[in-house]
N, CA, C and O atoms as CSV, one atom per row, in Angstrom:
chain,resi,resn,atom,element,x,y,z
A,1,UNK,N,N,20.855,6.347,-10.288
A,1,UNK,CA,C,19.906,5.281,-9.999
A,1,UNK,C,C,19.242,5.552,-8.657
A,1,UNK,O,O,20.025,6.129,-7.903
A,2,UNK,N,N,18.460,5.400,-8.304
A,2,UNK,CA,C,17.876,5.539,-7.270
A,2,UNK,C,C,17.668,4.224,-6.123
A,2,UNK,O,O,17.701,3.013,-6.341
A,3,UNK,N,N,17.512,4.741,-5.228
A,3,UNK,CA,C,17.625,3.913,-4.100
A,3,UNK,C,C,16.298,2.850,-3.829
A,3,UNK,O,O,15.482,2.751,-4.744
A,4,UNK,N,N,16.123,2.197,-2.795
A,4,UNK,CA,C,15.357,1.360,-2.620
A,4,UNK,C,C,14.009,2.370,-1.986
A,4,UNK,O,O,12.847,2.359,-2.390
A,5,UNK,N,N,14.433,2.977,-1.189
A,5,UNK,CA,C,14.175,3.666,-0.098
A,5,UNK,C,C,13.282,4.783,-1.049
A,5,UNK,O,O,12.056,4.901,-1.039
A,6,UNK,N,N,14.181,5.501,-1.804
A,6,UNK,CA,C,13.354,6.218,-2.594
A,6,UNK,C,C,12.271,5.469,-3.984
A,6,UNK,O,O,11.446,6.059,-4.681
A,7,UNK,N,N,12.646,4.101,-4.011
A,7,UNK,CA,C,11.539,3.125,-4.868
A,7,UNK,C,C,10.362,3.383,-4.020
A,7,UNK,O,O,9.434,4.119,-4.353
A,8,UNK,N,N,10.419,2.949,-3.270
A,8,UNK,CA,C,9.274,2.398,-1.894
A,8,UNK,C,C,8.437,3.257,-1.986
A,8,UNK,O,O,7.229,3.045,-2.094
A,9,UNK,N,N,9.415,5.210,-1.929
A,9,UNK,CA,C,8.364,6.354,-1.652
A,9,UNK,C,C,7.484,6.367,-2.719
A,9,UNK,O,O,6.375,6.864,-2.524
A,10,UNK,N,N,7.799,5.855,-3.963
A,10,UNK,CA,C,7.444,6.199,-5.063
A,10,UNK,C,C,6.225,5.005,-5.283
A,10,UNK,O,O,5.417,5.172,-6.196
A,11,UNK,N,N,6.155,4.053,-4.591
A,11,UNK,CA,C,5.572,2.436,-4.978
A,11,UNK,C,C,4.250,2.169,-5.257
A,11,UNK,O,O,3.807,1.186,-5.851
A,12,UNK,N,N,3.482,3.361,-4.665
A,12,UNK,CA,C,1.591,3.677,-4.686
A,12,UNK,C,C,1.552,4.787,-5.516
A,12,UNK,O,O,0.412,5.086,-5.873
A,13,UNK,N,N,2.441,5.485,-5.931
A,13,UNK,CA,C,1.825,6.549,-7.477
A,13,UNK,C,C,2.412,5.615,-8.512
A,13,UNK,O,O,1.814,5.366,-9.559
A,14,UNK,N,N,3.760,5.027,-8.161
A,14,UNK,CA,C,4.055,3.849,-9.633
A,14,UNK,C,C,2.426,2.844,-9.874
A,14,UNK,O,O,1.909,2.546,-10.951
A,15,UNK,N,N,2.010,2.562,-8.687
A,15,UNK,CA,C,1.168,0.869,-9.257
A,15,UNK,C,C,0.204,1.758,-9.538
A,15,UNK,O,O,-0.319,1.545,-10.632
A,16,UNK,N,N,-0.346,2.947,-8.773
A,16,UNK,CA,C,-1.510,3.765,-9.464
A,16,UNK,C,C,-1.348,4.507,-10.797
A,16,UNK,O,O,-2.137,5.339,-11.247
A,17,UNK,N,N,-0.027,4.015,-11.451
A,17,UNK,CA,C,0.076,4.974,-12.527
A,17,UNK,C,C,-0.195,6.605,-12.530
A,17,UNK,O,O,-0.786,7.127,-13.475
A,18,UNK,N,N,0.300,7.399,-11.357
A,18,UNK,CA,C,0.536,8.660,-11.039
A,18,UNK,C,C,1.714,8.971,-10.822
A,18,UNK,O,O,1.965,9.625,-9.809
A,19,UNK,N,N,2.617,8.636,-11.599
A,19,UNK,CA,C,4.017,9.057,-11.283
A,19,UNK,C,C,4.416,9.794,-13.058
A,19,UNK,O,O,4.162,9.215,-14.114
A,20,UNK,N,N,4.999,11.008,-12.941
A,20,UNK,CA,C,5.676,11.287,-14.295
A,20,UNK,C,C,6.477,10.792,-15.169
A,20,UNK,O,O,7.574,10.714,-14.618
A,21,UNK,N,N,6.551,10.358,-16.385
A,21,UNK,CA,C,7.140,9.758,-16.940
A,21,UNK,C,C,8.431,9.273,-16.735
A,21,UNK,O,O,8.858,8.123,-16.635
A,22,UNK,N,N,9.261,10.943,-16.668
A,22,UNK,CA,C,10.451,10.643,-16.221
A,22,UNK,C,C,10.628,10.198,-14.898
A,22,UNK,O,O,11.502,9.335,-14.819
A,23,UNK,N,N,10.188,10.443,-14.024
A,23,UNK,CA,C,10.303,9.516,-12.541
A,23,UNK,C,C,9.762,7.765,-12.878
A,23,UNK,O,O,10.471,6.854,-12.450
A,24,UNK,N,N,8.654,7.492,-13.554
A,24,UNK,CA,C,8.079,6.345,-13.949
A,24,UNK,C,C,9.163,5.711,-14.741
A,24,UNK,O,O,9.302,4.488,-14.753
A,25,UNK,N,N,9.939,6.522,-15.407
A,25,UNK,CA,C,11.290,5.823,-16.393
A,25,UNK,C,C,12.239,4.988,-14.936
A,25,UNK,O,O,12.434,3.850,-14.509
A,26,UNK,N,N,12.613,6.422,-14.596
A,26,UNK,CA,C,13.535,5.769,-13.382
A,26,UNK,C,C,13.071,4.696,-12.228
A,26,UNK,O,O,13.980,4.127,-11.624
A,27,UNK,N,N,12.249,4.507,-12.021
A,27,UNK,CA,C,11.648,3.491,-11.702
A,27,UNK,C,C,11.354,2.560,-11.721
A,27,UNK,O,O,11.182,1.790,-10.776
A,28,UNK,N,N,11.168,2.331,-13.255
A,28,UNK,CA,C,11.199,1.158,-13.749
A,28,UNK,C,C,12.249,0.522,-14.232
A,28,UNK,O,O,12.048,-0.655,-14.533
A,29,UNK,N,N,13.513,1.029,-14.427
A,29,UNK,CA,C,15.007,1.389,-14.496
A,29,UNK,C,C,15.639,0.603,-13.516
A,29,UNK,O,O,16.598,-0.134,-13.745
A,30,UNK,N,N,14.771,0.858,-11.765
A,30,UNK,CA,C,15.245,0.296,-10.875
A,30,UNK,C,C,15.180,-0.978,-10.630
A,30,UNK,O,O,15.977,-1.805,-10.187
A,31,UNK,N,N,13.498,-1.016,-11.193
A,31,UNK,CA,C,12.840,-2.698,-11.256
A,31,UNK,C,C,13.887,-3.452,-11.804
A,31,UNK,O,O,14.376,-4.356,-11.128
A,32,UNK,N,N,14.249,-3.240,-12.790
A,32,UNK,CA,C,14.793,-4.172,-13.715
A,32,UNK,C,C,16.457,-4.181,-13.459
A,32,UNK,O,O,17.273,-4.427,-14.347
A,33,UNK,N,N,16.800,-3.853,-12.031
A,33,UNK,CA,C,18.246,-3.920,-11.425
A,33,UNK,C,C,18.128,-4.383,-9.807
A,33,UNK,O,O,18.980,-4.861,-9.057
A,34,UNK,N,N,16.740,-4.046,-9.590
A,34,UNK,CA,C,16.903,-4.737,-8.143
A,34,UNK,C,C,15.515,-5.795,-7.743
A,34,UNK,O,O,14.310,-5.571,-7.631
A,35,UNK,N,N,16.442,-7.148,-7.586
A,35,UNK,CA,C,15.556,-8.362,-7.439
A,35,UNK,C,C,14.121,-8.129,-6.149
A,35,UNK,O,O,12.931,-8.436,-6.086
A,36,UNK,N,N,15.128,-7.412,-5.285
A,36,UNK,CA,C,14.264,-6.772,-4.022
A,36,UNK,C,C,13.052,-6.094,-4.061
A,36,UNK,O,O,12.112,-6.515,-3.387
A,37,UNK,N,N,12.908,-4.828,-4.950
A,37,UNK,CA,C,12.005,-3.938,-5.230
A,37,UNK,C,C,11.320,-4.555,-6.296
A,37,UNK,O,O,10.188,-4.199,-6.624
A,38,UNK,N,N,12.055,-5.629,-6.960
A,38,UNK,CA,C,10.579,-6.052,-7.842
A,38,UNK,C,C,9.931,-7.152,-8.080
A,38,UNK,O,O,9.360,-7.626,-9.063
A,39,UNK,N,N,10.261,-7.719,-6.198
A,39,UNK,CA,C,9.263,-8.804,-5.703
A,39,UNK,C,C,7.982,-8.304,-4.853
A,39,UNK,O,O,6.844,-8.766,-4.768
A,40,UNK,N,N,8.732,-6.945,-4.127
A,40,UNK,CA,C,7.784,-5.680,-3.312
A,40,UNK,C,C,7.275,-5.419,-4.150
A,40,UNK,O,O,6.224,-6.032,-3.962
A,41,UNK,N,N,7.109,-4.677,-5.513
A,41,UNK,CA,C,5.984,-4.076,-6.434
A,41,UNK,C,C,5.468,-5.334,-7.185
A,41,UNK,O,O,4.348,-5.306,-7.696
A,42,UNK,N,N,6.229,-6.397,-7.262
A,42,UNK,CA,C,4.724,-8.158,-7.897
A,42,UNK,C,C,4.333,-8.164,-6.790
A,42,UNK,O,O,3.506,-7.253,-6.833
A,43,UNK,N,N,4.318,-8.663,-5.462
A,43,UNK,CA,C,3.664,-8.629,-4.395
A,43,UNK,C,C,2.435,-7.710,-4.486
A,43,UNK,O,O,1.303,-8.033,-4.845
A,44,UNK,N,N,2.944,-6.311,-4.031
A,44,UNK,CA,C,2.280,-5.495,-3.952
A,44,UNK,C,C,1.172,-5.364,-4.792
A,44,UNK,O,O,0.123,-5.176,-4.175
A,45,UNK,N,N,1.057,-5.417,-6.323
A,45,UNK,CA,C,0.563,-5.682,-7.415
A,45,UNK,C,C,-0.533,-6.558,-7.394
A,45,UNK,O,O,-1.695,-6.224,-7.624
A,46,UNK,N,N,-0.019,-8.032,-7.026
A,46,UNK,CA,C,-0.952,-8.849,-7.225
A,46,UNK,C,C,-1.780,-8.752,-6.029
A,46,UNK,O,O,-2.918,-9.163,-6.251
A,47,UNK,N,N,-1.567,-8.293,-4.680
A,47,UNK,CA,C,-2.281,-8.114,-3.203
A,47,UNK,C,C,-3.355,-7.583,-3.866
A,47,UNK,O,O,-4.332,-8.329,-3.931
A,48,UNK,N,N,-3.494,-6.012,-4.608
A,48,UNK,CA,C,-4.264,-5.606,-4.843
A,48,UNK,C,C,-5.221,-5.982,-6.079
A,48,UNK,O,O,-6.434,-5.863,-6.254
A,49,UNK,N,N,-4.249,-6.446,-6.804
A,49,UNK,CA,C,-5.668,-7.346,-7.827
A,49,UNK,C,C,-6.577,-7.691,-7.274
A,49,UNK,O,O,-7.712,-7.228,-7.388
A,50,UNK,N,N,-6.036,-9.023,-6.220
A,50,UNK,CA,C,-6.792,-10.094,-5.568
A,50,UNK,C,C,-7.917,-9.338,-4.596
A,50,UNK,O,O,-9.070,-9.738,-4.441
A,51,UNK,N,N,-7.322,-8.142,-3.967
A,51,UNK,CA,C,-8.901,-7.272,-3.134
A,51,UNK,C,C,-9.299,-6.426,-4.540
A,51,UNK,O,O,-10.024,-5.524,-4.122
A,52,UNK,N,N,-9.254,-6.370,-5.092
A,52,UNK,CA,C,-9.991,-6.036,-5.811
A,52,UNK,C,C,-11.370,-6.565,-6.306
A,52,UNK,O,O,-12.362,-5.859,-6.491
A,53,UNK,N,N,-11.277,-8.062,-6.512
A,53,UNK,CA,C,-11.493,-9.125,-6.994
A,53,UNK,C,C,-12.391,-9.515,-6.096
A,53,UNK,O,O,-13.204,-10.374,-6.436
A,54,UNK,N,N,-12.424,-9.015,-4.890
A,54,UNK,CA,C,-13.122,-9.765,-3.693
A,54,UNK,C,C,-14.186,-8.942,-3.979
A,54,UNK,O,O,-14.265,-7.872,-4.583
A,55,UNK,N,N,-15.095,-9.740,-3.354
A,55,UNK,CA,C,-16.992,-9.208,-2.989
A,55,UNK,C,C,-16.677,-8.307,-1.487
A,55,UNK,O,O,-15.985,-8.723,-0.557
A,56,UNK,N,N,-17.175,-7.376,-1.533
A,56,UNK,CA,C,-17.668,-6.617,-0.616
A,56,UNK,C,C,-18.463,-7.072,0.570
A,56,UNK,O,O,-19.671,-7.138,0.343
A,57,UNK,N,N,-18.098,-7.388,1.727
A,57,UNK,CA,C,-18.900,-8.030,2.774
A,57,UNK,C,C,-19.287,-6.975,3.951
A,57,UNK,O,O,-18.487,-6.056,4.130
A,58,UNK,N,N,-20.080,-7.015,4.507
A,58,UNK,CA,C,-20.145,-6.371,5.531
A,58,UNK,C,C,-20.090,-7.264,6.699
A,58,UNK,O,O,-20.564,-8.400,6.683
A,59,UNK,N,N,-19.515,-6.740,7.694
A,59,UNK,CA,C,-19.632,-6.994,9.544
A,59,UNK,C,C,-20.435,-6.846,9.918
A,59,UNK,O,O,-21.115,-5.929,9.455
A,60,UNK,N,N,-21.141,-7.948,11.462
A,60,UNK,CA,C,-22.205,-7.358,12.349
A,60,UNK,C,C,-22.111,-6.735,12.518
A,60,UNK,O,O,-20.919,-6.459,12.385
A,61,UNK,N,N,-22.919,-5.583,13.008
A,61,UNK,CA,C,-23.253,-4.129,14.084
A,61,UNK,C,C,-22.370,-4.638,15.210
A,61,UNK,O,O,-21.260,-4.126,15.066
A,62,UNK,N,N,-22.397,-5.295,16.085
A,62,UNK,CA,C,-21.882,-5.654,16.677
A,62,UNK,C,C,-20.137,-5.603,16.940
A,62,UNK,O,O,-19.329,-4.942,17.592
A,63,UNK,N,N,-20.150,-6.511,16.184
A,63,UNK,CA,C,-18.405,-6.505,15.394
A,63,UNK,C,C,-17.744,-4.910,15.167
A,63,UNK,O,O,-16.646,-4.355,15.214
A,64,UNK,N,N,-18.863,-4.653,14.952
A,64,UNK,CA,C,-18.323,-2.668,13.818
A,64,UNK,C,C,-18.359,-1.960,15.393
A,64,UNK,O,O,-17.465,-1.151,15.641
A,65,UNK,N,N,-18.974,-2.139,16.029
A,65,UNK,CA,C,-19.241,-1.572,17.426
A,65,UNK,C,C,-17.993,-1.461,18.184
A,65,UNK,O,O,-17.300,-0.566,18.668
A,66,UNK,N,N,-17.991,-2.830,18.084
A,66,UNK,CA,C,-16.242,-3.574,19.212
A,66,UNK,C,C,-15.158,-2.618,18.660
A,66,UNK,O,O,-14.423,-1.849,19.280
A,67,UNK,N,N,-15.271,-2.922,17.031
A,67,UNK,CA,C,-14.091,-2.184,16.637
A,67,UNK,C,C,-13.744,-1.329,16.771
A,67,UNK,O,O,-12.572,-1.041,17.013
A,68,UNK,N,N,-15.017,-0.339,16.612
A,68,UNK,CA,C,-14.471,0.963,16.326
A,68,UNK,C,C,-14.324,1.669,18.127
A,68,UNK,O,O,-13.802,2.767,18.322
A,69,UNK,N,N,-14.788,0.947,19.077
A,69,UNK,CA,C,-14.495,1.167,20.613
A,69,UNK,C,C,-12.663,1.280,20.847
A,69,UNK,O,O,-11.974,2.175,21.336
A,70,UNK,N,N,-12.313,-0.038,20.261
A,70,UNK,CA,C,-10.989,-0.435,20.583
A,70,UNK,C,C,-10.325,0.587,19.631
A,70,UNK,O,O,-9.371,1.146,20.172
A,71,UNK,N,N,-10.525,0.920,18.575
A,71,UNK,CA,C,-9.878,1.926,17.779
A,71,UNK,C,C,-10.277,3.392,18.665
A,71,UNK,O,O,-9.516,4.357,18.590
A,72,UNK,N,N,-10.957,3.422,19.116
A,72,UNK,CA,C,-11.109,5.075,19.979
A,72,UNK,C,C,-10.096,4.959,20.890
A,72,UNK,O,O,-9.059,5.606,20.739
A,73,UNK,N,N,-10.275,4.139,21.918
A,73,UNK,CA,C,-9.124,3.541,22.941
A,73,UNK,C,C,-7.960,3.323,22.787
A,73,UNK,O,O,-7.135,3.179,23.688
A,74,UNK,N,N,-7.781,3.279,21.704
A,74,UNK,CA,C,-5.803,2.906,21.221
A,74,UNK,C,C,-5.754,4.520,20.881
A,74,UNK,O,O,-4.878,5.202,21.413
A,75,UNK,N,N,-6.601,5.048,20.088
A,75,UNK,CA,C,-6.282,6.522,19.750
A,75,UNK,C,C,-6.079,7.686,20.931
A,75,UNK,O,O,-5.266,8.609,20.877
A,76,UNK,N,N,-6.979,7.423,21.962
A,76,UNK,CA,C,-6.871,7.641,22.971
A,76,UNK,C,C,-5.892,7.381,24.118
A,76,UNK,O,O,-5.684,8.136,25.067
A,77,UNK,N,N,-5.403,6.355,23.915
A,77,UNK,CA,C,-4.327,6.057,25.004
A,77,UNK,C,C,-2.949,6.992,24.298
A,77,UNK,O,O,-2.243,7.555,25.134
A,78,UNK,N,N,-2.608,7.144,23.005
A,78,UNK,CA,C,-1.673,7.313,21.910
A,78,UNK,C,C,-1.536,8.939,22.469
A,78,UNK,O,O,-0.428,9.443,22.649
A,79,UNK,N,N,-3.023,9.802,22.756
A,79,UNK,CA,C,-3.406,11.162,22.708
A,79,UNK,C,C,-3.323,11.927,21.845
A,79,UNK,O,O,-2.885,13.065,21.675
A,80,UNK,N,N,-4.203,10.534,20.834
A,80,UNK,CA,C,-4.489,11.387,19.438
A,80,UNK,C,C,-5.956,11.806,19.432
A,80,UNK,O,O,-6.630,12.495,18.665
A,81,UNK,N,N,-6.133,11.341,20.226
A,81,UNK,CA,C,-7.907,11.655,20.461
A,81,UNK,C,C,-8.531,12.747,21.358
A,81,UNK,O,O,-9.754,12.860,21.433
């Protein structure tokens, strides 16, 4: 059986349906033994319905400006930049 830990790694090729059968078996194997991992993958699940679902908005220039300053600056302080 597999672990939680190794659910988790697996949790974005399971909901994207990119996982191999036999790993997708065991997986779903797990769902249906641990209450934990298969409130994380309904969660997870329905999060993404719901942006899915959403309209596309855009930000002021402004706003996009600020952001992406403070995102240089955190990358920068980090010395990833």
């Amino acid at each position: 059986m597999l672990t939680c830990n190794q659910f988790l790694d697996e949790l974005s090729d399971f909901l994207d349906e990119c996982t191999h059968e036999e790993i997708r078996t065991k997986l779903e194997h797990h769902l249906s033994k641990c209450p934990n991992c298969w409130v994380i993958c309904d969660t997870t699940r329905k999060t993404i319905n719901v942006y899915k679902g959403m309209k596309e908005c855009s930000i002021p220039e402004d706003m996009h400006s600020r952001l992406m300053a403070a995102m240089e600056r955190k990358l920068r302080s980090e010395g990833q930049a």
